[in-house]
C-alpha positions as CSV (number, residue, x, y, z in Angstrom):
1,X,90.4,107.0,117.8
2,X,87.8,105.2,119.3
3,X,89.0,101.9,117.9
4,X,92.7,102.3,119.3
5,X,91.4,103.9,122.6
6,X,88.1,101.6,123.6
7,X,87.0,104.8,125.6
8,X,84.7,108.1,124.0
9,X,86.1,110.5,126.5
10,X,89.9,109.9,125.9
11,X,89.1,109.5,121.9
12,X,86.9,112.7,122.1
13,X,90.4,114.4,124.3
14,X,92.8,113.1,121.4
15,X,90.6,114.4,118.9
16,X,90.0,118.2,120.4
17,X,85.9,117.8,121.1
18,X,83.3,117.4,123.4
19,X,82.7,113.6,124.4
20,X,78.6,114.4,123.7
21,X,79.8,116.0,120.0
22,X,81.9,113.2,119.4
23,X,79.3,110.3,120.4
24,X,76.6,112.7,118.1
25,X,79.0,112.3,115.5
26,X,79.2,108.6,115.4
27,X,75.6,108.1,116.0
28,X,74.7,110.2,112.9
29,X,77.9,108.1,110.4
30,X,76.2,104.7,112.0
31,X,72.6,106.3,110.8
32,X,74.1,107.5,107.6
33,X,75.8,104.0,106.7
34,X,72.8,102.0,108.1
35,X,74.9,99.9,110.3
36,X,76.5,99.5,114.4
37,X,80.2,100.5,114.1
38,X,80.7,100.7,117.7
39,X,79.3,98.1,120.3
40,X,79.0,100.4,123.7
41,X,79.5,98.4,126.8
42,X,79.3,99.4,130.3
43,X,83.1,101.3,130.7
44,X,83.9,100.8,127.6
45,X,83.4,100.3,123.7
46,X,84.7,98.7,120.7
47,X,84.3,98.2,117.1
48,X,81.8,95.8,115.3
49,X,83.2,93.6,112.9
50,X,82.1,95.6,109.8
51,X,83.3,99.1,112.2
52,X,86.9,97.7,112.4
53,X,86.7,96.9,108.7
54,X,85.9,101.0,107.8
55,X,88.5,101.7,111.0
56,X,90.7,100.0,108.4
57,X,89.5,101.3,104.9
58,X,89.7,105.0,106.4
59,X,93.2,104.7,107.6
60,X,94.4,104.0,104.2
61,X,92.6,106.8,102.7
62,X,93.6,109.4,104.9
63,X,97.0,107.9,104.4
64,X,96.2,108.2,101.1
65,X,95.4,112.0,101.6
66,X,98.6,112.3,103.7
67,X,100.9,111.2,100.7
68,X,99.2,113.2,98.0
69,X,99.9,115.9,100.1
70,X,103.4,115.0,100.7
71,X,103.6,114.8,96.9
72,X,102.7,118.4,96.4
73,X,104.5,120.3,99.0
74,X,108.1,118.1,98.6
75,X,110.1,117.2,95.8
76,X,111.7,113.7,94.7
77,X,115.1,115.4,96.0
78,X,114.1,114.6,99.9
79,X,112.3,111.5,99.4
80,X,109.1,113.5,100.3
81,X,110.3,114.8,103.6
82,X,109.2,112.7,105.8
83,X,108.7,108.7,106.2
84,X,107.7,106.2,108.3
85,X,109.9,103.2,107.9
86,X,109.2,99.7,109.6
87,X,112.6,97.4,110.1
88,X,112.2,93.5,110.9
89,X,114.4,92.9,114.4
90,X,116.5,90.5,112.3
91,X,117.7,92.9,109.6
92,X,116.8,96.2,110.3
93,X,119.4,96.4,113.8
94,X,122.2,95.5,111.8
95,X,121.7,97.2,108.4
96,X,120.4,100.6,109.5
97,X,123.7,101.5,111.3
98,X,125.6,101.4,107.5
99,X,122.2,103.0,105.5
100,X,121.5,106.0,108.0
101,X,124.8,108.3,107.7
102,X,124.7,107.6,104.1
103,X,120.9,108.6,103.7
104,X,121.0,111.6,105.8
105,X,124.1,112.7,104.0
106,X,122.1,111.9,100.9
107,X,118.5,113.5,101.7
108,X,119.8,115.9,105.0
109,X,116.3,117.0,104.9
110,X,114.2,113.8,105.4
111,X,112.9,112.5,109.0
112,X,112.7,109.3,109.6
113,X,110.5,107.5,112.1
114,X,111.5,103.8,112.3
115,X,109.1,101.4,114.0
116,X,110.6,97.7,114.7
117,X,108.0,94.8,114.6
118,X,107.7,91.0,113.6
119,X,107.7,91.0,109.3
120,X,103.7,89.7,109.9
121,X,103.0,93.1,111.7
122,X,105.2,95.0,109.8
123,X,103.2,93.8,106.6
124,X,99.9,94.6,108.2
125,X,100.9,98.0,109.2
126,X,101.7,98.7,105.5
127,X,98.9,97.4,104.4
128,X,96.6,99.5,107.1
129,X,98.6,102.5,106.0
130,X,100.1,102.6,109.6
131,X,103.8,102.4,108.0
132,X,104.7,104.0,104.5
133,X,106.9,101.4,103.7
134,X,108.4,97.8,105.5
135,X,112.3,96.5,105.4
136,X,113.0,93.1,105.9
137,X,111.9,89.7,104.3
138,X,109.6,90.5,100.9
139,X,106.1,89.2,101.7
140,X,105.0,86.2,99.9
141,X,101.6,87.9,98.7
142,X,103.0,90.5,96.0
143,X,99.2,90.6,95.0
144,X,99.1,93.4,97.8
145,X,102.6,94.6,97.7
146,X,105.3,96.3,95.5
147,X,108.7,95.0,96.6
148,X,112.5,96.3,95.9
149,X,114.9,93.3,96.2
150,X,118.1,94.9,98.2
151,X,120.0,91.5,98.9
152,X,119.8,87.6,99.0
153,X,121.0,86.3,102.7
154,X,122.0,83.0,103.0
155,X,121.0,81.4,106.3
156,X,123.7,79.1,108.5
157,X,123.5,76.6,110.8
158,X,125.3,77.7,114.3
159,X,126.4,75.3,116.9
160,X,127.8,74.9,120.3
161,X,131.4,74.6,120.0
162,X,131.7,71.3,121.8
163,X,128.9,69.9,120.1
164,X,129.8,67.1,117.7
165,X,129.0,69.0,114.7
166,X,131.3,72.0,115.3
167,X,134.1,69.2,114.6
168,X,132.8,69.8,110.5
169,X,133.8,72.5,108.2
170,X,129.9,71.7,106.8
171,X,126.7,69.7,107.8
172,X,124.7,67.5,105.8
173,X,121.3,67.8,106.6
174,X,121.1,64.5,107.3
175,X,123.5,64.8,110.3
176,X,120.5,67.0,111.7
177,X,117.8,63.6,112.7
178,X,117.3,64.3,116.0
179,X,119.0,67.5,117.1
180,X,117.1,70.4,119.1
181,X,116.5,73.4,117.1
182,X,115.8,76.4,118.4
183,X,113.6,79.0,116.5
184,X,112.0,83.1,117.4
185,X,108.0,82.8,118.1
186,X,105.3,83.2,115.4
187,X,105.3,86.5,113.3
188,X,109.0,85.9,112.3
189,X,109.4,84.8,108.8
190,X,112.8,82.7,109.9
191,X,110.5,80.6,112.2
192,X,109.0,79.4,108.6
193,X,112.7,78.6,107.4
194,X,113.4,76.4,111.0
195,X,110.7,74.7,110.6
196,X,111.2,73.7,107.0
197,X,114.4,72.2,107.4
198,X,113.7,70.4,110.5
199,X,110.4,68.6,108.7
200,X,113.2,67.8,105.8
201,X,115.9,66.7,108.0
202,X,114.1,64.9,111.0
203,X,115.3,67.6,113.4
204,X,113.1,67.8,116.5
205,X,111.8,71.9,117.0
206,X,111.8,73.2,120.5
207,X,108.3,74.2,121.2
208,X,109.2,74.5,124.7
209,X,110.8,77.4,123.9
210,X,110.4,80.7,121.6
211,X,113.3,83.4,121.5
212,X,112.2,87.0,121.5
213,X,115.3,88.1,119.2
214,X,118.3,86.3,117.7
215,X,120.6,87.6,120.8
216,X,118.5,85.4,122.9
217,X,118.8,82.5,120.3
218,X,122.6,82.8,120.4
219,X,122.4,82.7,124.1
220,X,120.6,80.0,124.3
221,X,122.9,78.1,121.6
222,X,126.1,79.2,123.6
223,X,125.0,77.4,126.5
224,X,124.5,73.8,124.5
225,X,120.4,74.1,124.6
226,X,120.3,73.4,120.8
227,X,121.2,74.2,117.7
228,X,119.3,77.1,115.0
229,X,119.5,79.2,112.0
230,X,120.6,82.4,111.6
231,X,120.7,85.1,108.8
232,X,123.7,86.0,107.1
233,X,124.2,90.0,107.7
234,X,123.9,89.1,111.9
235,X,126.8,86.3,111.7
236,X,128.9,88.6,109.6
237,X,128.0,91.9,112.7
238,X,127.6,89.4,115.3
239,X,129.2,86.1,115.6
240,X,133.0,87.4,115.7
241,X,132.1,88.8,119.6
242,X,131.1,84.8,120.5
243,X,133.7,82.3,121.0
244,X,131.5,79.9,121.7
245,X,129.4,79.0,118.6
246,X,130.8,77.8,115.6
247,X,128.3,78.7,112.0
248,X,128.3,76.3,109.6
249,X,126.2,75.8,106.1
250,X,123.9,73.2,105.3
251,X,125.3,71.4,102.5
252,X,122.3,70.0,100.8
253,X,119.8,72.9,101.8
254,X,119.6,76.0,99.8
255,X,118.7,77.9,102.8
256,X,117.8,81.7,101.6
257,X,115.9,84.4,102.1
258,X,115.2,87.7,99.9
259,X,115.5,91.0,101.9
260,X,114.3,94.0,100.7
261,X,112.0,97.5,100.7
262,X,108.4,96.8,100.2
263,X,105.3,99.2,100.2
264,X,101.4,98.9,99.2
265,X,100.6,98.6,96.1
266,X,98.2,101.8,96.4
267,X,100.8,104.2,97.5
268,X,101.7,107.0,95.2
269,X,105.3,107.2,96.4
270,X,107.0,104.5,94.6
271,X,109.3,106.5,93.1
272,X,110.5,107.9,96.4
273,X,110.8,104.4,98.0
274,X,112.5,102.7,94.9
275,X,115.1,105.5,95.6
276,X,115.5,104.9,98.9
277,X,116.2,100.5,97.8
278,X,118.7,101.5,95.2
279,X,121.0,103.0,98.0
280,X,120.3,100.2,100.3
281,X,121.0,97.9,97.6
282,X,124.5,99.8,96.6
283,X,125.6,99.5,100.5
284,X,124.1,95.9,101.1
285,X,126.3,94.7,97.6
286,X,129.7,96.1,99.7
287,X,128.3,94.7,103.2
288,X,128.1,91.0,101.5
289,X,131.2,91.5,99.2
290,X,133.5,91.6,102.6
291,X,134.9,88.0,103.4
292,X,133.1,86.1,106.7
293,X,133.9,86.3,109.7
């Protein structure tokens, strides 16, 4: 507590005791370990470099405690009875609305808590034991990670309608040299996928500007302030409600990216999140088998 709150009298109120029991307490660990795991400041502490590191290691084993324990009070019929799922903001929104009704009417007895972050953050919070399991983009480190592959989106181009390209059915990426391309800010594993094709096709990147989410991308392409990429599942949910953008592929670009449930490679629930993938997977197949937009 006293890493997330900076403060011994609101960490020793989260934690039920006495601010003098709790400050005994960490005096006697640091004396026990031999090292400082808390710098104390005037009006406020924080943790050395080697006391975030335990902060860390201790968060993924009472995780670790939390999931054994899951594993003996609940059976593999309700996915353990409780998980904490994290959703990247350019899947999870437009996926979750077809899994949900079909999970809860699979597992009626599971809870859910969804947390929605950037994939980097959603990876660390896996990792740290903050989340039990990630949705979106499978990490490129599987060293640390067990991953469930639920779908392959292919990523488009969109333009303005009255920009010159919109007059193709499909762009070559060498019509790109030069245009403005638009991209989300850092933490967002499409950024990676803008930036690689506008390094392969001379397209300039707009550093000026970083969207929040891919509504504020489309808005910004609608009104002719450049061009980007966008993932396949949020044209087929949301491009049919804009008129004025026209998606296109990239003819010489094999512009993809692997979506699916991923989880630490620790975690003794496996079986309960490879479950929980093979329905996704079943609903993402009849999501991507309907005709675009």
């Amino acid at each position: 507590m006293l890493g997330e709150t900076g403060h011994f009298g609101e960490a020793a109120k989260r934690c039920n005791v006495s601010q003098p029991t709790l400050s005994v307490q960490v005096s006697l660990l640091e004396k026990q370990l031999g090292v400082t795991l808390i710098d104390r400041m005037p009006g406020r502490v924080a943790p050395t470099p080697v006391g975030q590191d335990i902060i860390n290691a201790a968060k993924i084993i009472l995780n670790g405690l939390d999931e054994i324990t899951v594993l003996a009070s609940s059976s593999k019929g309700n996915l353990g009875g409780a998980m904490r799922l994290g959703v990247a903001p350019s899947f999870g929104p437009y996926f979750l609305p077809h899994l949900l009704p079909k999970l809860h009417s699979q597992y009626p007895d599971l809870k859910l808590y969804i947390r929605e972050d950037r994939p980097r953050l959603l990876e660390k919070a896996v990792l740290q034991g903050e989340t039990d399991c990630g949705l979106g983009p499978i990490p490129f480190d599987e060293d640390d990670f067990v991953s469930e592959q639920i779908c392959r989106e292919r990523i488009y181009l969109a333009v303005p309608r009255e920009h010159p390209l919109a007059k193709l059915d499909s762009v070559p990426m060498a019509a790109l040299k030069g245009a403005r391309m638009l991209t989300l800010g850092p933490g967002h594993r499409l950024m990676d996928e803008v930036r690689k094709l506008a390094d392969m096709s001379g397209a300039i990147l707009a550093l000026e500007y970083e969207g929040s989410s891919l509504d504020a991308i489309r808005q910004m392409v609608s009104i002719e302030m450049g061009i980007s990429l966008f993932p396949e599942l949020y044209v087929r949910t949301e491009f049919a409600k804009d008129e004025g953008i026209k998606v296109l592929p990239v003819t010489d670009w094999q512009g993809t990216r692997d979506i699916g449930f991923f989880w630490r490679r620790s975690s003794a629930r496996g079986s309960h999140f490879q479950a929980l993938a093979k329905l996704a997977s079943q609903i993402a197949d009849q999501l991507f088998a309907r005709s675009m937009p």
